[in-house]
N, C-alpha and C positions, 0 to 999 in steps of 0.2 A: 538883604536890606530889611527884610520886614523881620528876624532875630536882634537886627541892632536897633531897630525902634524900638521892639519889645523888651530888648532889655535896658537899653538907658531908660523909660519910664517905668521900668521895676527900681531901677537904680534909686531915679528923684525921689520917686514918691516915697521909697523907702525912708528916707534918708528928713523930708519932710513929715511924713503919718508916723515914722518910729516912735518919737518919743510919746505921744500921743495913747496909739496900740498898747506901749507897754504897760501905762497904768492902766491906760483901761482892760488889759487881759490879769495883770496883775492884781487889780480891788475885784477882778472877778473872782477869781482864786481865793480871795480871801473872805469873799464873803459866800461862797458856796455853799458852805456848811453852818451858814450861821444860826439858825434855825438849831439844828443838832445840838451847837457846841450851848447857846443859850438854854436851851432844856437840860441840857449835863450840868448849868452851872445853877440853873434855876428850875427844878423839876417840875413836870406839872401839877395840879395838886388834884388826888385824882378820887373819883366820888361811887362806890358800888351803886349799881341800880337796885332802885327799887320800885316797884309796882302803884307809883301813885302821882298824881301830879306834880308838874316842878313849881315852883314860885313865881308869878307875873311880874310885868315890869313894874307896874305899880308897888309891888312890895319892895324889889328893890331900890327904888328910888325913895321909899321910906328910911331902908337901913340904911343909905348913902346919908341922908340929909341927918340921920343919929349920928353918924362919924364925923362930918364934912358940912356943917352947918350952911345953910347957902350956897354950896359946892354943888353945880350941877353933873348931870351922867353925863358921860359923853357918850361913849360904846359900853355895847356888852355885848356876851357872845355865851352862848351853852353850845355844850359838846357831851356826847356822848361817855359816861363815864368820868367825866373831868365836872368839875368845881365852875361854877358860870362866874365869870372873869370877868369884872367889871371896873371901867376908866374912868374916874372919877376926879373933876378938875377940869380946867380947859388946858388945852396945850401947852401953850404958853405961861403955865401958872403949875408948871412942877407936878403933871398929873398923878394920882395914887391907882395903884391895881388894886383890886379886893377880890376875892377869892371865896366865894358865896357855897357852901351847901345849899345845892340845888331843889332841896324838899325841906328845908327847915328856914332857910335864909341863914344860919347862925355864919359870921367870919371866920373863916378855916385859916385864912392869913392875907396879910395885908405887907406891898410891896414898895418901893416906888418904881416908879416906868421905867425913869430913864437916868438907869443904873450906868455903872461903867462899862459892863458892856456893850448895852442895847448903845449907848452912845459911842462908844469903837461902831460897832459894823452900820450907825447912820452916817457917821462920818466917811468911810469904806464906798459905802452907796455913793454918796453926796459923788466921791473922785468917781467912781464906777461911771456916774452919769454926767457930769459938767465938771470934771477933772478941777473941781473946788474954786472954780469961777464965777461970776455973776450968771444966773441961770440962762436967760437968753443967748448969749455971748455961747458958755460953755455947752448946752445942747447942741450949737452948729459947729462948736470946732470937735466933740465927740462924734457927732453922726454923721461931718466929712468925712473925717478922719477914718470913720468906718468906712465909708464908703471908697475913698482911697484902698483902704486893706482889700477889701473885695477885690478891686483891679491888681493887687499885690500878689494876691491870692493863684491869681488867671493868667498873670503874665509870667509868675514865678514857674506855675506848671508848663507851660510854653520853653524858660530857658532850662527847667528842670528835662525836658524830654531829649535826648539825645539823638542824634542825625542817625546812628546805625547801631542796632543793638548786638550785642554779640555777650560775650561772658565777663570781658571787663567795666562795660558800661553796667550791665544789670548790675553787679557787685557794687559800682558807683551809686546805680540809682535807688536799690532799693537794704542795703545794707551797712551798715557802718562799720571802718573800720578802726575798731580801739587801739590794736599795736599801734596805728600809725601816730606821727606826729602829732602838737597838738592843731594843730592850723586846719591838716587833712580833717581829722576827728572836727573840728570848727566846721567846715564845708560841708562835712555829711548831716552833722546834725542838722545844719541850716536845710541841707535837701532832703534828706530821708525822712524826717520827721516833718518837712511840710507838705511831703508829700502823703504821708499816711493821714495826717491828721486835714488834710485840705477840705473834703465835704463835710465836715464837723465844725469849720471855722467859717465855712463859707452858710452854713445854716444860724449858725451864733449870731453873724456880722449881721444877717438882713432879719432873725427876725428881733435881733437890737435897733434896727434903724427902723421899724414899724413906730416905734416910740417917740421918736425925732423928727424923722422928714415927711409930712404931711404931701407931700407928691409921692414918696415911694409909697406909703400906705394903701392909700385912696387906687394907685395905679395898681400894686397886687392886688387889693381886695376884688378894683375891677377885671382884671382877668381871670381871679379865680372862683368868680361867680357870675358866669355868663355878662359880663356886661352891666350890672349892676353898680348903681353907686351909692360909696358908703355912708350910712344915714349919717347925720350930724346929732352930736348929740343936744335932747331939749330936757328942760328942767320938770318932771312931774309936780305936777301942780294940786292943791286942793282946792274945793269950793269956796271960795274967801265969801259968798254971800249965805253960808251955811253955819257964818260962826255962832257959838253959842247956843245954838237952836237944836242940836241935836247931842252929841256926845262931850263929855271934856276929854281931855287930852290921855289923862292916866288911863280912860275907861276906851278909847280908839285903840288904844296903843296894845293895851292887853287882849284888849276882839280881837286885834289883826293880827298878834304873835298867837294866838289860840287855832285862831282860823290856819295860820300857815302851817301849820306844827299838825295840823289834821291832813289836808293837801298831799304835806310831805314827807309821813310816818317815818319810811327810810331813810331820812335824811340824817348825816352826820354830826351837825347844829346848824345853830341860825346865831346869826348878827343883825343887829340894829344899831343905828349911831341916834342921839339925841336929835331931830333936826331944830332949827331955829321958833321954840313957841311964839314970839314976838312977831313971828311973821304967820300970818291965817292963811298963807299961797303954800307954805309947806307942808311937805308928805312924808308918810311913813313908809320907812325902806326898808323891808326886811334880806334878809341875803341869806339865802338856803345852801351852806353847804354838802355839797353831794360827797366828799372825801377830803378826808383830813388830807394836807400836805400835797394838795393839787389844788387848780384852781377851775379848770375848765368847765367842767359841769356844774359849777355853783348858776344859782336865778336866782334871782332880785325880784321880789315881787313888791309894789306897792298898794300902798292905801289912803284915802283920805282920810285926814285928822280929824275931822269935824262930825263924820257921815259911819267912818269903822268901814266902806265898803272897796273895795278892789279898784284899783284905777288901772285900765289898759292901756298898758307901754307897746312900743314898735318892739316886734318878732326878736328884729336886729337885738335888742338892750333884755328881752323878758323873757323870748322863748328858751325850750328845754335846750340842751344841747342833740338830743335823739333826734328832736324835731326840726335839729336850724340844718338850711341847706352846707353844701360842700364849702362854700366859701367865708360863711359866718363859723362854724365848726374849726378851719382852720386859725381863723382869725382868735378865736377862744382861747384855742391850743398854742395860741403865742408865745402866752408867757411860762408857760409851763415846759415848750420845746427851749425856750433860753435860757432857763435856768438848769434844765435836765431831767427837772422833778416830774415829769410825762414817764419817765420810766422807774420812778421811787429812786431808791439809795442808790442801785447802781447807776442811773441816768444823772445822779449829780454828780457822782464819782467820775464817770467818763468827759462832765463837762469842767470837771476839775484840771484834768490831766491835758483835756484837748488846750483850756484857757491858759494853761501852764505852758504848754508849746507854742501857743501865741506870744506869749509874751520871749519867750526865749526868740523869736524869728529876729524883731527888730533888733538883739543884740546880735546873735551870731551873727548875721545880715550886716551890720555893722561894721564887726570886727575882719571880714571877709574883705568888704570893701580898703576898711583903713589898711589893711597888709597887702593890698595891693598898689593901692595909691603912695602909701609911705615906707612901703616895708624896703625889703635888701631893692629888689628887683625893680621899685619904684626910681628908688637911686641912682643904681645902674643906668635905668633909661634916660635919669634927670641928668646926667654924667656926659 
């Protein structure tokens, strides 16, 4: 009794979350490597160190307003040995990249953002995350639907385990066989390959739904931090009754990218986004990358606009990563564990090939069922 419950809700939900699973394991796959394929098509533009200061923000925001007259920054970002990369424009308004000599300011090259590519893999994203529906809508029908595969996942190993193991089941269960048929070859793939790949899809699906389901979140992060609950996030603030009185904006801006760039000698690069001048309650966010092409170890440090001094955020949003306990640590490693890129090239590689067998489940899955229900044998019984 309890194999035939387990497998008719392997059935439904199959049959329900299929269509679902397979774009989203599929715009996983394709945006994998997008990173990669974007630098092969757009190199980076890269800068010899040299032994002397780089350029403040204030300067660049000079050379901005000589190309882009009234065009404000939006982001910029220095990197080590690369060219400081700056987005220029509002979003909404066809942003330009520039491509800054990081000790001269002179423009090394000037791009637009959002090229044909960059616009393929936001589009990719977009199905990736809300299967290209109105966002609220498609957030819960993607991180059901995850959650669906999960139980897909647990129920499929349940009908995949065989009542008595001997030499013809192992060969079933953990081998495929090519001479046979194509139907056979259908069945194996569906088992053998979800079977190998199952704790690689069962780590992808949940920590995807970190992003989604605000009950799953808040519930891991509380168990895997003693009991803890997870901060909400608050908006840093500046001294609104400090304006004017002490620093302007270009002259905060440049103390606190100086100050963090001492702080954090080793560091990778640093990001800033423009925040809102208009508003006196906004702060300066710098964002210390600790390693290109990861995300975890990056901190955020900020400042007041007004004052140039450090403003203390919660542990949760500021501390190091050395320093955050077991459960903030995890939580970091999120996104870096769903992507792959925790483990560099070969960790996206592996999350390429695992997302690639996901998406293949709900078809063979599929196909398995409809040859049973409608094939010879269907008939036969329908007879």
């Amino acid at each position: 009794m309890f194999r035939k419950i387990n497998n008719w809700l392997h059935l439904w939900m199959g049959l329900i979350s299929g269509v679902i699973m397979f774009i989203v394991c599929l715009t996983a796959c394709l945006f994998a490597f997008n990173e990669e394929i974007q630098d092969l098509i757009y190199p980076p533009v890269k800068v010899s160190h040299q032994a002397k200061p780089v350029i403040p923000p204030s300067r660049i925001s000079t050379i901005v307003a000589e190309h882009f007259p009234g065009e404000p920054v939006t982001m910029v970002t220095y990197k080590k040995g690369r060219a400081i990369t700056v987005i220029a424009k509002k979003w909404d308004d066809n942003p330009m990249l520039l491509f800054l000599d990081p000790y001269s300011g002179k423009v090394l090259q000037q791009r637009i953002m959002l090229n044909n590519t960059t616009k393929f893999f936001y589009f990719i994203e977009e199905g990736h995350r809300t299967l290209w529906l109105p966002w609220e809508t498609g957030r819960l029908v993607v991180n059901y639907g995850t959650l669906m595969f999960v139980f897909l996942l647990l129920t499929g190993l349940i009908w995949w385990y065989p009542k008595k193991w001997n030499k013809s089941t192992r060969d079933k269960s953990f081998k495929i066989k090519w001479s046979a048929k194509w139907k056979r070859v259908n069945i194996d793939l569906h088992n053998v390959l979800g079977f190998y790949s199952l704790i690689l899809l069962l780590i992808l699906s949940l920590t995807g739904m970190i992003y989604g389901l605000k009950w799953f979140s808040k519930g891991l992060y509380w168990s895997t931090s003693g009991g803890a609950s997870l901060p909400a996030w608050k908006a840093t603030l500046s001294d609104s009754t400090k304006v004017n009185s002490m620093l302007r904006f270009e002259q905060a801006l440049d103390q606190s990218l100086d100050l963090t760039m001492q702080r954090f000698p080793q560091a990778e690069g640093y990001t800033y986004r423009t925040p809102d001048t208009t508003n006196h309650s906004s702060s300066i966010e710098i964002n210390v990358i600790a390693s290109i092409g990861k995300t975890y170890a990056d901190q955020a440090v900020y400042f007041d606009r007004h004052t140039g001094k450090e403003i203390t955020k919660e542990a949760y949003y500021a501390a190091s990563f050395k320093d955050a306990p077991f459960g903030t640590k995890l939580r970091r490693l999120n996104y870096d564990i769903h992507l792959g890129q925790v483990l560099g090239l070969p960790g996206k590689i592996i999350a390429f090939i695992v997302s690639l067998i996901g998406a293949s489940l709900p078809v063979t899955g599929f196909i398995i069922w409809y040859n049973r229900k409608f094939g010879k044998k269907g008939k036969k019984k329908a007879r």
